[in-house]
C-alpha positions as CSV (number, residue, x, y, z in Angstrom):
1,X,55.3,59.4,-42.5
2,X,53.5,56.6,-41.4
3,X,54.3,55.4,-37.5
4,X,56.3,52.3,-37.8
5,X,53.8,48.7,-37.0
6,X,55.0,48.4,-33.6
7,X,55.7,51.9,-32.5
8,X,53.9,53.1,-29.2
9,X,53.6,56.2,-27.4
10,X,54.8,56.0,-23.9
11,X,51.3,56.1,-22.4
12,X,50.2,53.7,-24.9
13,X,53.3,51.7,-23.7
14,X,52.4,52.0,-20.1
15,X,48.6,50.7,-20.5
16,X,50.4,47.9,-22.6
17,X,52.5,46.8,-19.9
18,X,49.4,47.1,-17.5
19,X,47.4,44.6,-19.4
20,X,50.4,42.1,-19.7
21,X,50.4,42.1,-15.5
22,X,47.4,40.8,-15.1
23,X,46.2,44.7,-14.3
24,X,41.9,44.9,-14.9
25,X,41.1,47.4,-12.8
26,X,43.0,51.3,-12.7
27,X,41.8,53.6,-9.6
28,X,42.7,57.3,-10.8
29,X,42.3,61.0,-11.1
30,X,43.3,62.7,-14.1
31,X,45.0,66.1,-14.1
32,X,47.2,68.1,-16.6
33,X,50.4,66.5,-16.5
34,X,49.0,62.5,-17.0
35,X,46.3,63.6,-19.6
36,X,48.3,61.5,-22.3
37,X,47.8,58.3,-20.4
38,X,44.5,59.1,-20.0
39,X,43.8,59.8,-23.3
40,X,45.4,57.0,-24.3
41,X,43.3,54.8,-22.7
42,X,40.6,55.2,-24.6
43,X,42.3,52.1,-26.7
44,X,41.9,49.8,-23.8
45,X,38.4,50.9,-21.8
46,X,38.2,47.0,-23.1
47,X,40.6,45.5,-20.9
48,X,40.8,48.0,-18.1
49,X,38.2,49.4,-16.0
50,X,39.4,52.9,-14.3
51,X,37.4,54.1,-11.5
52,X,37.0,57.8,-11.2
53,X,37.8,58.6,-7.6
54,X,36.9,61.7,-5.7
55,X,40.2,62.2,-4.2
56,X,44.0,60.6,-4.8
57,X,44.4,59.4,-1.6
58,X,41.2,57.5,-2.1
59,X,43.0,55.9,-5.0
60,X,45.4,54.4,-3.0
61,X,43.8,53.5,-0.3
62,X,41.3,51.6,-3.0
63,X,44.4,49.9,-4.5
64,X,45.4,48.9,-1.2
65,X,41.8,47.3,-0.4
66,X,42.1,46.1,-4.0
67,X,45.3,44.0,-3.1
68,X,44.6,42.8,0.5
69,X,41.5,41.3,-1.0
70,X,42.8,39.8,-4.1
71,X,46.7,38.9,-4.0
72,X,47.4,41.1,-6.2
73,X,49.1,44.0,-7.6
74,X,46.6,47.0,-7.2
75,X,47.3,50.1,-9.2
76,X,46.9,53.7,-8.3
77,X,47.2,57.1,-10.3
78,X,47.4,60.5,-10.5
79,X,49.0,63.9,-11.8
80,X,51.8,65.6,-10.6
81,X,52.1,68.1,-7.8
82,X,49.2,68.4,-5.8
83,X,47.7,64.9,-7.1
84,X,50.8,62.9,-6.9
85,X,51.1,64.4,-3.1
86,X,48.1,63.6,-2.2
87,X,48.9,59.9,-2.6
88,X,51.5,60.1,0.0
89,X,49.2,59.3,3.1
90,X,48.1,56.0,1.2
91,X,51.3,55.4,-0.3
92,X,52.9,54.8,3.5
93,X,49.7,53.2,4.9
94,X,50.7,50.0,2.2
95,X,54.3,50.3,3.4
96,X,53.6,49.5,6.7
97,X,51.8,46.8,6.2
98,X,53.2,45.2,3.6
99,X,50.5,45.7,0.7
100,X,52.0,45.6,-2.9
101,X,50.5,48.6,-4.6
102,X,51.8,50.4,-7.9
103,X,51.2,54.5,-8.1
104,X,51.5,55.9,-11.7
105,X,52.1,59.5,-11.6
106,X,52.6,62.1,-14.3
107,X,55.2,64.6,-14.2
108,X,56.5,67.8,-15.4
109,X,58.0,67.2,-18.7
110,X,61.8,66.9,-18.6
111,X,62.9,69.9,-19.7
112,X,61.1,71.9,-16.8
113,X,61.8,69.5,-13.8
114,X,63.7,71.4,-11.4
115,X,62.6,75.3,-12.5
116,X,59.7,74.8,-9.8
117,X,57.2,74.4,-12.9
118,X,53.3,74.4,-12.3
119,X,52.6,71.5,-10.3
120,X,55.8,70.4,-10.1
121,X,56.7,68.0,-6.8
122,X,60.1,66.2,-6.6
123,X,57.2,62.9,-5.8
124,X,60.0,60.0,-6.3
125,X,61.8,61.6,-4.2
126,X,59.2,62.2,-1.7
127,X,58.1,59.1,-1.3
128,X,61.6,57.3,-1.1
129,X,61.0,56.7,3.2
130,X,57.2,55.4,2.7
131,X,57.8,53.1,0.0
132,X,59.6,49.9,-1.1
133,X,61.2,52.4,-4.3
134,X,60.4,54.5,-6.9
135,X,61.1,55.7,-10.7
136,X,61.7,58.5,-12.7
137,X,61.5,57.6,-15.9
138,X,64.2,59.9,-18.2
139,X,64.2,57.7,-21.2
140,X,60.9,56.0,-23.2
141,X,63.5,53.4,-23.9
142,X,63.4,52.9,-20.2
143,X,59.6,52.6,-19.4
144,X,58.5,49.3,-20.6
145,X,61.1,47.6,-18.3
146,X,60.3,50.4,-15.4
147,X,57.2,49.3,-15.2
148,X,57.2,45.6,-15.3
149,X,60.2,46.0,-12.6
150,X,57.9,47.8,-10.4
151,X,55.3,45.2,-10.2
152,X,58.2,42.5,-9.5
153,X,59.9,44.9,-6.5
154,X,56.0,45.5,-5.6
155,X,54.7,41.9,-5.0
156,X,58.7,40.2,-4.2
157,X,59.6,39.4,-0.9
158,X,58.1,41.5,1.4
159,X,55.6,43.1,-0.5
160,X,55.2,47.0,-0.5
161,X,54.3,49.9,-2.5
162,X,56.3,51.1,-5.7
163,X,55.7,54.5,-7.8
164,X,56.6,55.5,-11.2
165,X,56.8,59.4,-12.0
166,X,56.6,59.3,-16.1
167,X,57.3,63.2,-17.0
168,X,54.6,64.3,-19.5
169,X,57.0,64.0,-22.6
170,X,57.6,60.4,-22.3
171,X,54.0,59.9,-22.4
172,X,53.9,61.8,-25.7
173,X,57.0,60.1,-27.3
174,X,57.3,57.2,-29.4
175,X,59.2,54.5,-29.7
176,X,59.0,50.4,-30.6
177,X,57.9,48.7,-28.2
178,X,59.1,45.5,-27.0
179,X,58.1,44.0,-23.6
180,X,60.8,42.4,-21.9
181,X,60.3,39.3,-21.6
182,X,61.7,36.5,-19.1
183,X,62.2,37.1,-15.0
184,X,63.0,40.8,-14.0
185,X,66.4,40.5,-12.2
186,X,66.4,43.0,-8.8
187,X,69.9,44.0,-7.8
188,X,70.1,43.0,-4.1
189,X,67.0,41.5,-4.1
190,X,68.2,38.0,-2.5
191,X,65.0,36.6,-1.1
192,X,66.2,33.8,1.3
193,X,63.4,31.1,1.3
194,X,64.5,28.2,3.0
195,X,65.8,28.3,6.8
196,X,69.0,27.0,7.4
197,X,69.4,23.8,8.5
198,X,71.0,24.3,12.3
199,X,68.8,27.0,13.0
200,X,65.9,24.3,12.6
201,X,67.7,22.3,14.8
202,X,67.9,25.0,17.7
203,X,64.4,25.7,17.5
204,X,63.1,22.4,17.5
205,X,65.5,22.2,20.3
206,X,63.9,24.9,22.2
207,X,59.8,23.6,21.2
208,X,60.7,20.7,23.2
209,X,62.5,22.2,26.0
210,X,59.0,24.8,26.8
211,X,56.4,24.1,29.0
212,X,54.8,27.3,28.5
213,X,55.1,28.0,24.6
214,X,52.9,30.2,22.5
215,X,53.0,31.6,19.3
216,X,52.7,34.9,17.9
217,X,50.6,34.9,14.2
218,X,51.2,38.2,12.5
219,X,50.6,39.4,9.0
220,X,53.4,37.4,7.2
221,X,51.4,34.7,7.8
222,X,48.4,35.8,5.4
223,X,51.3,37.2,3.2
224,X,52.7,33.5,3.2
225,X,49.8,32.2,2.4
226,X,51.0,29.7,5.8
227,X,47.4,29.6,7.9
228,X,47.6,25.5,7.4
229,X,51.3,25.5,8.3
230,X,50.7,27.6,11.5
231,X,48.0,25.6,12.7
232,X,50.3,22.1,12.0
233,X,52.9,23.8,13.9
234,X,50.2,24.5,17.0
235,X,48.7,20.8,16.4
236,X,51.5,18.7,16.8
237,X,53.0,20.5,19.4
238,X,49.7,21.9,21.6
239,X,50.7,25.8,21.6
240,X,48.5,27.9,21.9
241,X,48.6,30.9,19.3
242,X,47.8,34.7,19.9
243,X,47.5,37.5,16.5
244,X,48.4,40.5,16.1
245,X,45.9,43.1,14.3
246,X,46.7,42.3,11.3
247,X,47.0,38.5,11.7
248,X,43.1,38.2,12.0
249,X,41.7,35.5,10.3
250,X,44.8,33.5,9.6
251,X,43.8,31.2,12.4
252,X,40.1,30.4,13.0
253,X,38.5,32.4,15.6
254,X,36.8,28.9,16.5
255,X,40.1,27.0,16.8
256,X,40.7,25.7,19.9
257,X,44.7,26.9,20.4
258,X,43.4,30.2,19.3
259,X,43.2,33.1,22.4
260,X,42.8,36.4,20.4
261,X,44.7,39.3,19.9
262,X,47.9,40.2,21.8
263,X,48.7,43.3,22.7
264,X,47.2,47.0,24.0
265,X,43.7,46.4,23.7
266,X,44.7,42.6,23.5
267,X,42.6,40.0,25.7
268,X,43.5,39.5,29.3
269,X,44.6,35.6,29.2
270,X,46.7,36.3,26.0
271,X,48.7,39.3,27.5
272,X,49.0,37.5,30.5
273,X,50.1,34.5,28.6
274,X,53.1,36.2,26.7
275,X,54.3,37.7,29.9
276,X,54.4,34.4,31.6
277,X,55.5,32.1,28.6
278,X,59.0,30.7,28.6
279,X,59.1,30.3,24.5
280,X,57.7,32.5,21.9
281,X,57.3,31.6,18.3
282,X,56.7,34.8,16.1
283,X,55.6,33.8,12.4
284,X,55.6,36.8,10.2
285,X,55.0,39.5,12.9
286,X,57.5,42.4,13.9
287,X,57.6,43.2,17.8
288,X,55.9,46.9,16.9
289,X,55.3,48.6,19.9
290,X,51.3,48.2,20.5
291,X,51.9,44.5,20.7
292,X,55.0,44.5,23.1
293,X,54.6,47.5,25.8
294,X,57.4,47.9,27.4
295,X,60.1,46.3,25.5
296,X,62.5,46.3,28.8
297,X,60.1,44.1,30.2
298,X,58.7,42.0,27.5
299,X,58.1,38.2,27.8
300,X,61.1,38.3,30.3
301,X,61.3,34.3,31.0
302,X,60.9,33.7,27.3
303,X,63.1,32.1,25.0
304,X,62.1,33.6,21.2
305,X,61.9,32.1,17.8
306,X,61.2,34.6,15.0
307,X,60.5,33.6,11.6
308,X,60.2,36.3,8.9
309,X,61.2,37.1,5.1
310,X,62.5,40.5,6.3
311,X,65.8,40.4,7.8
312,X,65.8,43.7,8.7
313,X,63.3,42.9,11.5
314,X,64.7,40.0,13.1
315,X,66.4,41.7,16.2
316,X,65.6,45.4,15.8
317,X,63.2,45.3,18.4
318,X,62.9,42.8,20.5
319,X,66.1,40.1,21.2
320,X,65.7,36.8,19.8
321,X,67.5,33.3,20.6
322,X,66.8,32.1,17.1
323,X,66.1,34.0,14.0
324,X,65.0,32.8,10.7
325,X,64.9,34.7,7.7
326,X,62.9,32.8,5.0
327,X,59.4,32.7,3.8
328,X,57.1,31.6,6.5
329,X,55.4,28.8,4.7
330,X,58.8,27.3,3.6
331,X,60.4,27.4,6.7
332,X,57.3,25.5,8.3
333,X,57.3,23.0,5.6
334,X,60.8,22.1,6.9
335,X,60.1,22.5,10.7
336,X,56.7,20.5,10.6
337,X,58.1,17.4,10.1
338,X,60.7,17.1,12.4
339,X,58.1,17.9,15.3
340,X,56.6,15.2,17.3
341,X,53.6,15.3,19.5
342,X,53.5,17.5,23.3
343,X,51.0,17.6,25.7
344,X,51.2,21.3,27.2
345,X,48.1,20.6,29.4
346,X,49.2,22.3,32.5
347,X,49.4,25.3,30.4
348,X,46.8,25.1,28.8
349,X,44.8,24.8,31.9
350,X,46.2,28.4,33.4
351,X,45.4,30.0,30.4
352,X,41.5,28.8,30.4
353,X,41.5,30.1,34.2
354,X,42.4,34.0,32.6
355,X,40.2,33.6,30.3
356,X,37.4,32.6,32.6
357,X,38.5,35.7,34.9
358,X,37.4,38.2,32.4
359,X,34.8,36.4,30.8
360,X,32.7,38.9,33.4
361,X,33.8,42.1,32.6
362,X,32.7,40.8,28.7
363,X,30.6,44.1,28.0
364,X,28.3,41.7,26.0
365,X,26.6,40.9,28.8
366,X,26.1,44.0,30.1
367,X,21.8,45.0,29.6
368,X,21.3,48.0,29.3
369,X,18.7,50.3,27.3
370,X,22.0,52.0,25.6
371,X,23.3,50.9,22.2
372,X,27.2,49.7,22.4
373,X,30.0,49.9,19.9
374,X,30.9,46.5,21.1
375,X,27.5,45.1,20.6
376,X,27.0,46.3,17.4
377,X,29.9,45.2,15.7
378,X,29.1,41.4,18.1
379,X,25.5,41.9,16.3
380,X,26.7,42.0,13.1
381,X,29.2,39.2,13.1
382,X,25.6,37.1,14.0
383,X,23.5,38.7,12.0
384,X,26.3,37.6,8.4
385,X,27.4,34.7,10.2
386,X,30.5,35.7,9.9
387,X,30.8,35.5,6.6
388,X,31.7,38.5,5.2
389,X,34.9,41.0,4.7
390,X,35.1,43.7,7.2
391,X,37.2,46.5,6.4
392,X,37.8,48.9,9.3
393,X,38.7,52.1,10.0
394,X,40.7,53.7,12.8
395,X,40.0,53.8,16.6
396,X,37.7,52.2,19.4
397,X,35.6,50.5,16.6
398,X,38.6,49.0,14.9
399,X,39.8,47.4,18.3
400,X,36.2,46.5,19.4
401,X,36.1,45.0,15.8
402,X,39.0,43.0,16.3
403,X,37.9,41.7,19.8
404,X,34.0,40.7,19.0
405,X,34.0,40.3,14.9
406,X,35.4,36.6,15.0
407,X,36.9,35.5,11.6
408,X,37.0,32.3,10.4
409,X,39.2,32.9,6.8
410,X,42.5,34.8,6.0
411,X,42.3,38.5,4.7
412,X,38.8,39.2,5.7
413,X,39.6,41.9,7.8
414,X,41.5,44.6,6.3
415,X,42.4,48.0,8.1
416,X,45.0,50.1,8.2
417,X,46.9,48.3,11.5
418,X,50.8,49.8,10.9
419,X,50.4,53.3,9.8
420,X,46.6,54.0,11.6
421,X,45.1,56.0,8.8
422,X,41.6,57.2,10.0
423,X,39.4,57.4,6.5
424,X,41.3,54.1,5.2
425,X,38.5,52.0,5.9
426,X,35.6,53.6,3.0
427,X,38.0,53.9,0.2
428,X,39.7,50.6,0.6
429,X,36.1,48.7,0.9
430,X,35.1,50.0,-2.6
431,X,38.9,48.5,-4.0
432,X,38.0,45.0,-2.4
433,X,34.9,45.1,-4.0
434,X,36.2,45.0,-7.4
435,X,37.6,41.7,-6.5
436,X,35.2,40.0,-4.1
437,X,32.0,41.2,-6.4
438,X,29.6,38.9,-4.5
439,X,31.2,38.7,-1.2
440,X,29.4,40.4,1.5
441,X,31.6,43.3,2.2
442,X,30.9,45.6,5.8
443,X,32.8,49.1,6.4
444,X,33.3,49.6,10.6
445,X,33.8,53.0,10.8
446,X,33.6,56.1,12.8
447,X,32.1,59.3,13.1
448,X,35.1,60.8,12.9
449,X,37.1,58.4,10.3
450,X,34.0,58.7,8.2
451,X,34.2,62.1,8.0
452,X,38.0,62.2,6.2
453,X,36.9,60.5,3.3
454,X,33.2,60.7,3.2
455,X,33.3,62.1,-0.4
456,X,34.1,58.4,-1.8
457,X,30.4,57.6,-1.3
458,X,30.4,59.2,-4.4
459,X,32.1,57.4,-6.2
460,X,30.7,54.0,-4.2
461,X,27.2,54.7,-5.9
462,X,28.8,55.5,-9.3
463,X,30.6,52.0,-9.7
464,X,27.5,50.6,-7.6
465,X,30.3,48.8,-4.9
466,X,28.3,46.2,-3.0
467,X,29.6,47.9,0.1
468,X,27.4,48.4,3.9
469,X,28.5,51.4,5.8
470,X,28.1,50.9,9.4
471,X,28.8,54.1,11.0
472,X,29.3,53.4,14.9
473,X,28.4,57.5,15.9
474,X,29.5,58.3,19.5
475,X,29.6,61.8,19.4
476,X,33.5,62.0,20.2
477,X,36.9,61.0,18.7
478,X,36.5,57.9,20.5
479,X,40.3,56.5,21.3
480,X,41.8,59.9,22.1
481,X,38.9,60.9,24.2
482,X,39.5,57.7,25.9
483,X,43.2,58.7,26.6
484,X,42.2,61.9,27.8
485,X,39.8,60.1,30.0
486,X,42.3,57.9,31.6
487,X,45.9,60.1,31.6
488,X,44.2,63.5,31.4
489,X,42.1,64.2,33.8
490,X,39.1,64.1,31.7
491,X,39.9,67.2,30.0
492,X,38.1,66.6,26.9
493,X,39.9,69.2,24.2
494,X,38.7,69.6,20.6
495,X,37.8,65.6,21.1
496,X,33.7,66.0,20.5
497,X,33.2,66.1,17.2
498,X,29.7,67.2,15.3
499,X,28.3,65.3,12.7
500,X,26.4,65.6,9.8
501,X,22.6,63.9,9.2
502,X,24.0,61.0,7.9
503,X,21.0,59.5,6.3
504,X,20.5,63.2,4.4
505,X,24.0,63.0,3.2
506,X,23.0,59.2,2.0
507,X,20.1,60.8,0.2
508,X,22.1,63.6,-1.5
509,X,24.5,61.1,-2.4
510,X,22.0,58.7,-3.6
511,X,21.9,55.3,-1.5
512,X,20.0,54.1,1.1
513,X,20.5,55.3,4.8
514,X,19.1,54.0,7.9
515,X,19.5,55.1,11.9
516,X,19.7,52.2,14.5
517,X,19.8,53.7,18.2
518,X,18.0,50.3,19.9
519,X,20.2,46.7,20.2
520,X,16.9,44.9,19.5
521,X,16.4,46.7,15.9
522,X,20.0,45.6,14.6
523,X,18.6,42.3,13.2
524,X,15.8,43.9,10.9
525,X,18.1,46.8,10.1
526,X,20.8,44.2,8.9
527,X,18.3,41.9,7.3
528,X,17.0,45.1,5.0
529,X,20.5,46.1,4.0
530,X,21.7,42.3,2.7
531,X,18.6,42.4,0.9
532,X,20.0,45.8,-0.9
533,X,22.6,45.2,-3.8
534,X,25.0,48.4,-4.1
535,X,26.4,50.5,-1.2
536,X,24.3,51.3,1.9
537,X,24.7,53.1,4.9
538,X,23.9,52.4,8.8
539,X,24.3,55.0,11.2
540,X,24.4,53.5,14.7
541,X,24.2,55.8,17.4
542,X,26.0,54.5,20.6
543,X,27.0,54.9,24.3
544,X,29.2,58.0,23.9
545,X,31.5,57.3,27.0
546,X,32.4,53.9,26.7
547,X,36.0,52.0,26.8
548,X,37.4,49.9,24.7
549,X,39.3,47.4,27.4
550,X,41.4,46.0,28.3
551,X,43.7,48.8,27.7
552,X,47.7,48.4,28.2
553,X,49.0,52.1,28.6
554,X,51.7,53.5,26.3
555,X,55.0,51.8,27.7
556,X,53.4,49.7,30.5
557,X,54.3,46.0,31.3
558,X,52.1,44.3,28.8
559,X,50.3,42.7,32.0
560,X,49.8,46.0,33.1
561,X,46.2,46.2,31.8
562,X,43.5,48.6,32.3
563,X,40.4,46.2,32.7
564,X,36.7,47.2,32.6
565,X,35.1,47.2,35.7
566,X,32.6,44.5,36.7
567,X,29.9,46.8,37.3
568,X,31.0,49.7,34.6
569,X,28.3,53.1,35.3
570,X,28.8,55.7,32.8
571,X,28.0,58.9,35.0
572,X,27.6,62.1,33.2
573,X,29.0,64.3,36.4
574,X,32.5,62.0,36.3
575,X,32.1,63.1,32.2
């Protein structure tokens, strides 16, 4: 019997429904129990490009990078069991900040889920507290809608990651298929957009009332799409604006209402500046605790204005006077107008004298014949012109990235800021490269980050990603040894860590690797690499005892910081 015109199997179905979102791009690892997708799309290498990972949790960490870059959807998969697990990590590193990612995992078929079947793993069920949801598809009838339902709970809202477990005889199964058409209705999904009207009222109220004002740019803002309405807001009214991690780049670092990144290892006039403020705006940010310290103590004159799509943050951890849920370039679009010009100067004025207090302590202009984390990372940000995408991994380079890489343009940093994944930082690069193909693209990573996901260079040189690898090699896992350093005692356990020869694993690997252990051989070095299309690698070997400061410790005052001393001697007998 002839298989009716417009029947599909369920993997063809899936790879249908791929193609009608927009999906060009797959990042996967086949396995037994999603063979019939794979095999299936054979039929579609013309519309979808899969990238042979070397690992799942690569996938989703590429999917991730994929989506930060691009604004859209990206799409992980894997098999069941083992592969489906290991997408857990990566799977929770997009739920915590928000990235709208789609894992596709095959499963058991039906009859053998719960009889602890070979590579069996209850995954939608595992995943259910690091996602947004997740599917297990029972019925082919179901999968078409499943899926598109997915990408609409993925990218809705406050975007997050979704899975779909599709057992391995759904895949096989056929059935007609008809995509459901027309807007995918989410039960409870009642996405307030607009601010309400008297809540407007109370915080223009409050704008006008502050003499010290300043507001806090988080992530929601890139989300938003609301850099112009952010920097209205700071315009008309003369506040000055501190970010979060993950709010880089959605003000200018050359702005002049711009002071840096709040925080624990946030700058010395922007802490300061919080603690003394008597109004705090908060667009799309959530009051985690590495950018408020000690809650208790937190802003303590301040009145606070929190805008945010998620309702569910507004008040859980830090007490607000006004609280807007709504999308964040909506609600400004309604606040904007009603705001008329203040002067702030006095402000203003404090807030350039902490800056100017710390300006020498600035480890930039420390000479010395030693190479510096710091100095690299300020090297390179001279040496691109800042124009490029930094994606960085986990640690003292990620804050050292944050304080001396100065972006100019939303979403070019991207690192795992919620969740802290060390590895994150390869494996995401190579996804944003798939959507920024010509876009100078630089991975800030560690010795030891490196080292979690190093295997993914394989599969850089395979698709040929435009990445540069900048390893910054201290010898040490570099934030913990600091903590040990400072509220240890300096005893420095299983913190060291050995390396391989980087530029031989480059080799085996095939790319090009270079060492840089000199601050006046980071220009040429840098020069050669641009010059070099497809990934690269840079080891830079650097001062193994340094700091990243200023440093607020775990549950200080958020003034409390740790600053680095004017005259800073690294001694190896205090070591």
């Amino acid at each position: 019997m002839d298989q009716k015109k417009n029947e599909l199997t369920g993997a063809e179905i899936m790879w249908e429904c791929l193609v009608r979102e927009g999906v060009d791009v797959v990042f996967g690892y086949p396995g037994g129990a999603i063979l019939p997708a794979y095999d299936a799309l054979n039929k579609y290498t013309d519309k979808i490009h899969h990238v042979l990972v070397r690992h799942e949790q690569g996938a989703t960490h590429m999917a991730d990078g994929y989506a930060r870059s691009s604004g859209k959807v990206g799409v992980a998969m894997a098999t069941s069991g083992p592969g489906a697990a290991n997408m857990v990590t990566g799977i929770a590193t997009a739920m915590m900040d928000s990235v709208p990612i789609v894992c596709i995992t095959g499963q058991v078929p039906r009859a053998a889920i719960g009889s602890d079947a070979f590579q069996e793993t209850d995954i939608a069920g595992a995943v259910i507290p690091v996602s947004k949801h997740s599917y297990l598809v029972m019925d082919i009838n179901d999968l078409a809608n499943t899926i598109k339902e997915a990408f609409a709970v993925a990218r809705s809202g406050r975007p997050g990651p979704v899975l779909v477990d599709i057992p391995k005889d759904i895949q096989t199964q056929s059935v007609e298929f008809i995509y459901p058409e027309g807007p995918i209705v989410i039960p409870g999904n009642n996405i307030i957009q607009k601010a309400n009207p008297n809540d407007l009222e109370e915080a223009i109220s409050l704008i006008y009332k502050a003499e010290r004002p300043v507001i806090l740019a988080g992530h929601g803002i890139l989300l938003s799409g609301a850099s112009k309405e952010v920097m209205e807001l700071a315009e008309i009214a003369n506040i000055p604006i501190a970010w979060t991690l993950l709010g880089s780049g959605a003000i200018p670092s050359s702005h002049p209402l711009n002071m840096g990144m709040m925080g624990m290892h946030g700058e010395y006039a922007v802490n300061n500046a919080i603690q003394k403020a008597d109004l705090l705006i908060a667009c799309g940010m959530r009051f985690d605790d590495r950018v408020t310290g000690n809650v208790k103590t937190y802003s303590p004159d301040s009145k606070k204005i929190h805008i945010e799509i998620d309702p569910a943050e507004i008040n859980k951890n830090v007490r607000v006077d006004v609280g807007i849920s709504g999308d964040l370039k909506t609600v400004l679009k309604q606040l904007n107008p009603l705001l008329k010009p203040k002067s702030n100067e006095n402000w203003l004025k404090d807030i350039t004298v902490w800056r100017s207090e710390s300006l020498e302590r600035d480890i930039i202009n420390l000479q010395t014949d030693t190479l510096y984390g710091a100095q690299v990372i300020y090297d390179l940000w001279k040496e691109t012109k800042g124009d490029a995408i930094v994606v960085s991994d986990v640690g003292q380079h990620q804050m050292l990235e944050a304080q001396y890489f100065q972006h100019e343009e939303p979403n070019t940093l991207l690192t795992s800021g919620g969740l802290g994944t060390m590895g994150f930082s390869l494996p995401a690069a190579i996804g944003a490269s798939f959507s920024k193909t010509e876009k100078e693209i630089w991975v800030i990573v560690g010795d030891g980050s490196i080292q979690m996901t190093i295997t993914e260079l394989a599969t850089a040189v395979q698709e040929q990603a435009n990445i540069k690898i900048a390893i910054i090699n201290n010898g040490y896992l570099g934030m913990v040894r600091q903590w040990q350093q400072l509220f240890y005692d300096a005893r420095y356990k299983e913190t060291p860590i050995s390396s391989p020869d980087y530029l031989k694993i480059a080799e085996a690997y095939g790319l090009k690797g270079f060492r840089v252990k000199k601050r006046n051989e980071i220009p040429k070095i840098v020069d050669k690499v641009q010059k070099i299309r497809g990934p690269v690698l840079v080891e830079f070997v650097v001062e193994q005892h340094d700091m990243v400061y200023p440093m607020v410790p775990a549950g200080a005052d958020l003034h409390e910081m740790i600053n680095r001393p004017v005259h800073d001697q690294f001694q190896e007998s205090e070591m």
